[in-house]
N, C-alpha and C positions, 0 to 999 in steps of 0.2 A: 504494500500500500504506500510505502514510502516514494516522494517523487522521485523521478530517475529521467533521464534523456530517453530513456527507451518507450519511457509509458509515454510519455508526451507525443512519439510519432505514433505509437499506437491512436492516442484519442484523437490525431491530425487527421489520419486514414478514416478511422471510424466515422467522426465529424463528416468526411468529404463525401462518404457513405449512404449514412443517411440523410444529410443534405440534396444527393442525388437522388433520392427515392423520394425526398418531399415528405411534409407533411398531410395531413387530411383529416387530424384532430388535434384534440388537447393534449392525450398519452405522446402523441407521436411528436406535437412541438416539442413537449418536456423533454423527453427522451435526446433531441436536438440539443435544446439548452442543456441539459444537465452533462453530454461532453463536451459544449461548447464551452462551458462553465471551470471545469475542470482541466480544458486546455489551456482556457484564460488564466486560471489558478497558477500551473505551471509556465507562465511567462512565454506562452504560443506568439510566434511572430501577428503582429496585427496583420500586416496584407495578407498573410494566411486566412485570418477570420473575417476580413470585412466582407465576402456576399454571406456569410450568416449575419452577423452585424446587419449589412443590408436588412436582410428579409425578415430580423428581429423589430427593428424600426419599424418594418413596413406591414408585411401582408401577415406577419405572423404573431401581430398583438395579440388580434383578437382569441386567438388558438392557443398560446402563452397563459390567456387570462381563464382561460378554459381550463386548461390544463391545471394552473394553480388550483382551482376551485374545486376539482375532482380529487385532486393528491389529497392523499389520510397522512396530515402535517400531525395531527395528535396523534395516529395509528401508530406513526413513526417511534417519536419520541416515547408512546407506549412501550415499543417494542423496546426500547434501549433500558427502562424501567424495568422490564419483564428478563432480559437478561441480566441485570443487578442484582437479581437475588440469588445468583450463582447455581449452582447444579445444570450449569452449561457449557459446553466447552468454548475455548475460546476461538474459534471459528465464526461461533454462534453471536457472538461477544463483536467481531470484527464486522461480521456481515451487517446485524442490526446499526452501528457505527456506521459504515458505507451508506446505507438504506439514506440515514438522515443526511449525511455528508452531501449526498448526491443531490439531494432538493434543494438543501442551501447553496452548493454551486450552482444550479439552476436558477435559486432567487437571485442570487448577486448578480451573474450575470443579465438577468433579463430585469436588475432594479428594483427587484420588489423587495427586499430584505425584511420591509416591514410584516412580510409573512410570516416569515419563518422567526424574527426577534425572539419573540415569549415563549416557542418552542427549545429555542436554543440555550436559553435562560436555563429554562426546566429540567432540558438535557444538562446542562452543566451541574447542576446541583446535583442530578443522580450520580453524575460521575464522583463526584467530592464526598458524595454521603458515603459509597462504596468506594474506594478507590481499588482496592484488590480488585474487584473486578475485569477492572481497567487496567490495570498496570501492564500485561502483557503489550500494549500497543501503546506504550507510552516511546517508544522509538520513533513509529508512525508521530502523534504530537510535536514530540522535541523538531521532526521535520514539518510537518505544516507551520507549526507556529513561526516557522522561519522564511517561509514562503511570502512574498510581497503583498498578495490580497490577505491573507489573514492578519499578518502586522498590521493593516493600514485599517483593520476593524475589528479588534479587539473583542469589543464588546457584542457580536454577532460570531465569532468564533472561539468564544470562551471555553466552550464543551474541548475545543482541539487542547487549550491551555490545561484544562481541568485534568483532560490525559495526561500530558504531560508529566504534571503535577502529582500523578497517580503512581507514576515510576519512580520518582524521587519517596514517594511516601514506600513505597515498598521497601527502596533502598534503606532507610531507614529502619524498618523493621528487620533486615540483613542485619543491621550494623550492629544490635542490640544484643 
């Protein structure tokens, strides 16, 4: 999960992919934004993304806004609750993480952040109540939080900080 040059041309390809196939709902802009999201996250060249850019602006608000309003943003953050109480493995533990990850790159990119805020809030507190939990992917963390879109908004990526911060609290318990 951690960024890498590799994954970046993977979500480039992917992107070019389904941008080719076009949209025709709400699932399918998401699905759009949430690698376009994600590429932007990893510092994707812009000429790379401007006819998504483009068709974000243009013919693909209305299916953008469609899409937001269908996504289960609490289903999400449920699910990150539902693995916090442990007796899962941590696959289970990363996928649920992704799940949510994947819509807020989505908000960010397409602007809506104000969507996803009070979830991400939520999320971060479960992280912080359980950190065990979490700590396995506090590698992944220590790398987001260093990435330039989560630096420049904090407080809509705190859930990635809260991981982080989940590894250190383990280390801790190491040390003891």
């Amino acid at each position: 999960m951690a960024p890498h040059t590799g994954e970046l041309a993977v979500l480039i390809d992917q992107l070019q992919e389904l941008f080719d196939l076009g949209a025709t709902d709400g699932d399918e802009a998401l699905e759009i934004a949430v690698v376009a999201g994600l590429a932007t996250r990893l510092d994707a060249d812009p000429v790379l993304l401007e006819p998504v850019e483009a068709w974000r602006r243009g013919p693909a608000a209305e299916l953008l806004e469609e899409g937001f309003a269908e996504a289960d943003i609490d289903g999400l953050a449920e699910a990150i609750d539902d693995v916090s109480g442990g007796d899962v493995d941590e696959e289970e533990v990363e996928d649920a993480v992704t799940d949510f990850d994947d819509l807020v790159a989505a908000a960010a990119w397409a602007g809506r952040t104000d969507l996803l805020r009070e979830a991400a809030h939520r999320v971060a507190e479960i992280i912080r109540t359980l950190p065990d939990v979490f700590a396995p992917l506090a590698p992944d963390g220590s790398a987001m939080v260093r990435t330039a879109t989560v630096a420049a908004d904090p407080d809509l990526y705190d859930y990635w900080h809260a991981i982080e911060e989940a590894g250190e609290w383990a280390d801790s318990l190491d040390d003891e």
